[in-house]
C-alpha positions in Angstrom: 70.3 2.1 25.0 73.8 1.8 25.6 73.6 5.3 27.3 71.2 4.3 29.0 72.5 1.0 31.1 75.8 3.1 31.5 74.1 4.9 33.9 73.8 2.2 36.5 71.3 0.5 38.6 70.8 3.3 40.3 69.7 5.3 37.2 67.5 2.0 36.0 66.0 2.4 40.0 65.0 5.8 39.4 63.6 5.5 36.0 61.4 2.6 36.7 59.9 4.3 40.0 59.3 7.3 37.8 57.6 5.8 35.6 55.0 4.1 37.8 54.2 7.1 39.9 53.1 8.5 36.7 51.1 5.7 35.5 49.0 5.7 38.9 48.8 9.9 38.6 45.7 11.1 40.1 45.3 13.5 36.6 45.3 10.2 34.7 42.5 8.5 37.2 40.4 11.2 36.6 40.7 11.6 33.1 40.0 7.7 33.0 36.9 7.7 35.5 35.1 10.3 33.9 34.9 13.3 36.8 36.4 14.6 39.9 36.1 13.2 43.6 35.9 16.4 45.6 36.0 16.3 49.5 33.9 19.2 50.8 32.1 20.4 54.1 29.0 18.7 55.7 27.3 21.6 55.3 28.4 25.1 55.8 26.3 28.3 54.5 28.7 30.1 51.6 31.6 27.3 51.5 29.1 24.4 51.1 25.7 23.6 51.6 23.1 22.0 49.6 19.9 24.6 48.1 16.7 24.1 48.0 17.1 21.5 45.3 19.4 19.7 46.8 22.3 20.9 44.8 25.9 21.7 46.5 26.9 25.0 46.2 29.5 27.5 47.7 32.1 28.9 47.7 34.6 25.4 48.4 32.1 23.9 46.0 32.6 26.3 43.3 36.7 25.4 43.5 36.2 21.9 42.8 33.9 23.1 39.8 36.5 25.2 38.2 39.0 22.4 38.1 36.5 20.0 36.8 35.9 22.9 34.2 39.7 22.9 33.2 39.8 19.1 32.8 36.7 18.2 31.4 35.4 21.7 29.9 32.6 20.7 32.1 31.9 21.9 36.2 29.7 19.4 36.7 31.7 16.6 36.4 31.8 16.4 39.9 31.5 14.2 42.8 31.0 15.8 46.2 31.8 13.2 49.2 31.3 15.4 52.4 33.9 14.9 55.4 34.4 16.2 59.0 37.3 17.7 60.3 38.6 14.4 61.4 38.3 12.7 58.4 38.8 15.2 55.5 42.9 14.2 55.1 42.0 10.4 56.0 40.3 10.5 53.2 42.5 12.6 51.0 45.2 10.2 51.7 43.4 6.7 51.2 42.4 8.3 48.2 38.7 8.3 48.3 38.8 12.0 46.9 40.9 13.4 44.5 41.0 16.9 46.0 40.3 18.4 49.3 37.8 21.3 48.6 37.2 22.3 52.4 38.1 25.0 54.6 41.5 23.5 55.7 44.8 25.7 57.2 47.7 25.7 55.4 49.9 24.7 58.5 53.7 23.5 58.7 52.7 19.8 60.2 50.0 19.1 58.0 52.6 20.1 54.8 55.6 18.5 56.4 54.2 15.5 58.6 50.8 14.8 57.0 52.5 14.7 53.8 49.7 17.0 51.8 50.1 19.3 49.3 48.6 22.9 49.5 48.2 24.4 45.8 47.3 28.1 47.3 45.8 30.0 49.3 41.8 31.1 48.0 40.9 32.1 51.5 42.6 33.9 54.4 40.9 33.6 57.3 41.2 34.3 61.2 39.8 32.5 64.1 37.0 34.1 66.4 34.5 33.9 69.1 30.9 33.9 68.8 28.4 34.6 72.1 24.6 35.6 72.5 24.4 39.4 72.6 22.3 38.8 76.0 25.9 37.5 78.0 27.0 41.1 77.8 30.5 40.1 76.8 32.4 42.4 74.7 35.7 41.0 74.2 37.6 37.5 74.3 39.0 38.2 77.5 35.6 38.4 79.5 35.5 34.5 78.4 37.4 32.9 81.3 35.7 30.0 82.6 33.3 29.8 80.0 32.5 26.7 78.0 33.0 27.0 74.3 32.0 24.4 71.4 34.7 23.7 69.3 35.4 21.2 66.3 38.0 18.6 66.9 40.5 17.7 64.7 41.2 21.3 63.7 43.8 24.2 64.1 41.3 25.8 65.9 40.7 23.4 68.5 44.7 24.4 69.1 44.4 27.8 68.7 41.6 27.9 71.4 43.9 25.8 73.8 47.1 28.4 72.6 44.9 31.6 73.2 43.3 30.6 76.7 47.0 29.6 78.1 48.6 32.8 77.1 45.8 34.7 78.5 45.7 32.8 81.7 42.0 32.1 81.6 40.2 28.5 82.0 37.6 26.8 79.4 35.8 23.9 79.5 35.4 22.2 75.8 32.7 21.4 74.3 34.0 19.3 71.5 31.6 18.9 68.1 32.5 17.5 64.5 30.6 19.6 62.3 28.8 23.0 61.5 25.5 22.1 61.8 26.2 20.5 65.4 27.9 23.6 66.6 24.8 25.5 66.0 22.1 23.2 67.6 24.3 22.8 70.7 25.5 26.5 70.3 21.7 27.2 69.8 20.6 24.9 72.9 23.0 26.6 75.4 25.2 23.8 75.7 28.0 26.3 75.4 28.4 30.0 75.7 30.7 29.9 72.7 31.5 29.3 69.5 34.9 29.5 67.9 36.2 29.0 64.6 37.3 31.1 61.4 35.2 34.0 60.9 34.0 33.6 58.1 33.0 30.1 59.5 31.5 32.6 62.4 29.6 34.7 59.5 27.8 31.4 58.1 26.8 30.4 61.6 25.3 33.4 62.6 23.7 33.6 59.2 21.9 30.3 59.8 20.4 31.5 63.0 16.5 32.4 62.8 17.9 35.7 64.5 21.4 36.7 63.4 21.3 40.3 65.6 20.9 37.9 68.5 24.2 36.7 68.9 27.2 38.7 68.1 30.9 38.1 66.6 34.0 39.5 69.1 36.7 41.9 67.8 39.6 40.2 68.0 40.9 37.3 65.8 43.5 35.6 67.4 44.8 33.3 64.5 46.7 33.2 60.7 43.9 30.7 58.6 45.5 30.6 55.7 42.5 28.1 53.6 43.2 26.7 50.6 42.7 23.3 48.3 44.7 20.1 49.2 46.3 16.9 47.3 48.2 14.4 48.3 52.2 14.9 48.7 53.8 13.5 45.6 52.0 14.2 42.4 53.1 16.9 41.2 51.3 17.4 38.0 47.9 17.1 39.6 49.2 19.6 41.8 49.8 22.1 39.4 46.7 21.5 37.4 45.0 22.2 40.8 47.3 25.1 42.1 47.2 27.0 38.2 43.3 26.5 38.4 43.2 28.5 41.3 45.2 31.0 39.6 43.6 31.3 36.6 40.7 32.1 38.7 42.8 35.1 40.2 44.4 36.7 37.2 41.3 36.7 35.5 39.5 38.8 38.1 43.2 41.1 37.7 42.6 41.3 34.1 38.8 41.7 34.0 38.0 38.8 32.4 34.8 37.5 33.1 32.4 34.8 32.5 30.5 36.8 30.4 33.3 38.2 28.5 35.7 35.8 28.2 34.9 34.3 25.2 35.5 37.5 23.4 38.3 38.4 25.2 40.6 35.0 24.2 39.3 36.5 20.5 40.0 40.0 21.1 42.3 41.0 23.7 46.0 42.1 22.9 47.8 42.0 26.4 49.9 39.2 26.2 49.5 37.8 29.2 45.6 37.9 28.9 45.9 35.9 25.2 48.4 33.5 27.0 45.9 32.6 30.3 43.2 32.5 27.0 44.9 30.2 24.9 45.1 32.5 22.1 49.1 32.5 22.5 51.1 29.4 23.4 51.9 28.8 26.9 54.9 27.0 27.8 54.0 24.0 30.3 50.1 24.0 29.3 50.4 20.6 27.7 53.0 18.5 30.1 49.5 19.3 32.4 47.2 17.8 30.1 45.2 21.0 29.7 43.6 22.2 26.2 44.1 25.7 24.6 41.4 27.0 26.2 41.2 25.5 29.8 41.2 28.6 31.4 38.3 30.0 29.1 35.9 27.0 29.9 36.8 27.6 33.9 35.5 31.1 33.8 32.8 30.9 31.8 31.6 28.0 33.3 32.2 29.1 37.1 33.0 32.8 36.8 36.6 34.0 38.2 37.4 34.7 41.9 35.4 37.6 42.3 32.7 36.6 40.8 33.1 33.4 42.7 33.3 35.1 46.3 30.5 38.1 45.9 28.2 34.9 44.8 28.3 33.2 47.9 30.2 35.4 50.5 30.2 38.9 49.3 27.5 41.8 50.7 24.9 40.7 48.8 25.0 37.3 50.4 23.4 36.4 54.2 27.1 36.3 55.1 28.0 39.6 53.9 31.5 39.5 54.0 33.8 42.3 52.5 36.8 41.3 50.5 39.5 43.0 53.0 42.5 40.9 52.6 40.8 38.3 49.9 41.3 41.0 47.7 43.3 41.9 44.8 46.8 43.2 45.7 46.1 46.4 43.7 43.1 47.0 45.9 45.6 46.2 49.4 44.7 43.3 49.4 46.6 39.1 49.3 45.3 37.8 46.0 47.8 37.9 43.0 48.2 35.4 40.5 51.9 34.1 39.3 52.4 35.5 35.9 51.3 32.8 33.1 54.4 33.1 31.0 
């Protein structure tokens, strides 16, 4: 005590506003309320979209799965509430979510001036042009003067603006807030283009009732880093998000799968492996909250990153995407974990 008030009012400040930033944590909300609020897309073929049941699924979907997963032991403790490009950090911020699940840049004024927090990258993406194969047009340079339907609220609303400018060509916008609206108006010939991240492009053109109609330009004329956001200033909700996502990664590095990884956290002898497993201690797991086996009930509940993107965006998929740089370092491509030690 007496070491304590030595310190000085400055010191009892500091204390006392720690304290309550960690009794309002988002990790302690959740925990209280029972699931996760996850902000995802309106409805975007891969990412998110309901099925035939009416059940969300996707790629972004599968994210907020995993970390209900690592919390609860259970992906379906979820709460999906879909959100526009306008108002997906609105509502990150007023704190209708707890975690923004939806196809959002990692950009300097969104981390700096926005205030979020970005716990990774689980997507890197590039933006691109969309036209009807019947325009003739072979390249984004042919596109002066035409219109082109773009989502507002977006890096790519920019990007189109940055793009056009350099290139000394003229536009007129067509501004839209969501997938779905894109492709009616796209559809309807209310615009001769359609730009936004390619694999945005991919879903799109997947949804049409004739996808070798309409054909996706060469060039990509952006950086899209995407990844999952939380609000600036919690940092142990942040790193229960951002080492979700990495748990995800290493165990597609180490071949752990969700069919073996139950026998893995029992069997395997790389120490890493038995440390992302909980067969080993790691250092840090419980400051997050997290159980021995956290990472073991995210991938066998939602599978790890590979298994995660050939489900709803790999070749087998109407999107039929390759990995290219969304995968593993040691196969040239971006995704590496930080080591769990």
């Amino acid at each position: 005590m007496k070491r304590f008030l030595s310190l000085g009012l400055g010191a009892i400040c500091l204390t006392v506003w720690t304290a309550g930033a960690g009794a309002a944590g988002t990790l302690d909300e959740v925990r209280a309320r029972g699931h996760l609020k996850c902000g995802i897309n309106t409805g975007l073929v891969g990412f998110a979209a309901p099925d035939d049941k009416g059940v969300w699924r996707g790629f972004d979907v599968d994210f907020c799965r995993a970390v209900a997963a690592a919390l609860f032991g259970d992906a379906n403790r979820v709460k999906y509430k879909n959100l526009t490009g306008k108002t997906r950090f609105t509502s990150l911020r007023s704190r209708e979510i707890d975690l923004l699940s939806r196809n959002a840049t990692w950009t300097f004024s969104r981390d700096a001036d926005l205030q979020l927090t970005f716990a990774g990258v689980n997507y890197y993406d590039g933006q691109g042009f969309m036209v009807p194969k019947k325009l003739g047009v072979k390249s984004a340079r042919d596109l002066g003067g035409a219109s082109v339907c773009i989502q507002t609220g977006t890096t790519t609303e920019l990007n189109l603006a940055d793009y056009f400018r350099v290139h000394k060509m003229t536009y007129k916008a067509v501004p839209i807030e969501t997938a779905s609206e894109a492709l009616s108006n796209y559809l309807a010939g209310r615009c001769d283009v359609y730009t936004t991240d390619a694999s945005g492009l991919a879903a799109t053109r997947a949804a049409t009732e004739n996808p070798d109609n309409h054909i996706v330009l060469p060039e990509i004329i952006s950086k899209e880093p995407l990844g999952p956001v939380v609000r600036q200033g919690d940092d142990q909700w942040a790193d229960v998000v951002r080492w979700t996502l990495n748990a995800l990664i290493a165990a597609e590095e180490f071949g752990v799968t969700s069919a073996n990884a139950n026998r893995m956290a029992a069997e395997a002898t790389n120490p890493e492996v038995r440390r992302l497993l909980g067969t080993e201690e790691l250092q840090g797991r419980a400051a997050l909250g997290l159980s021995p086996g956290w990472a073991v009930s995210v991938i066998t509940e939602v599978g790890n990153f590979g298994e995660i993107f050939e489900r709803n965006l790999g070749k087998k998929t109407s999107l039929g995407l390759a990995r290219g740089l969304n995968a593993q370092w040691k196969n040239g491509g971006l995704m590496y974990a930080p080591p769990f030690r």
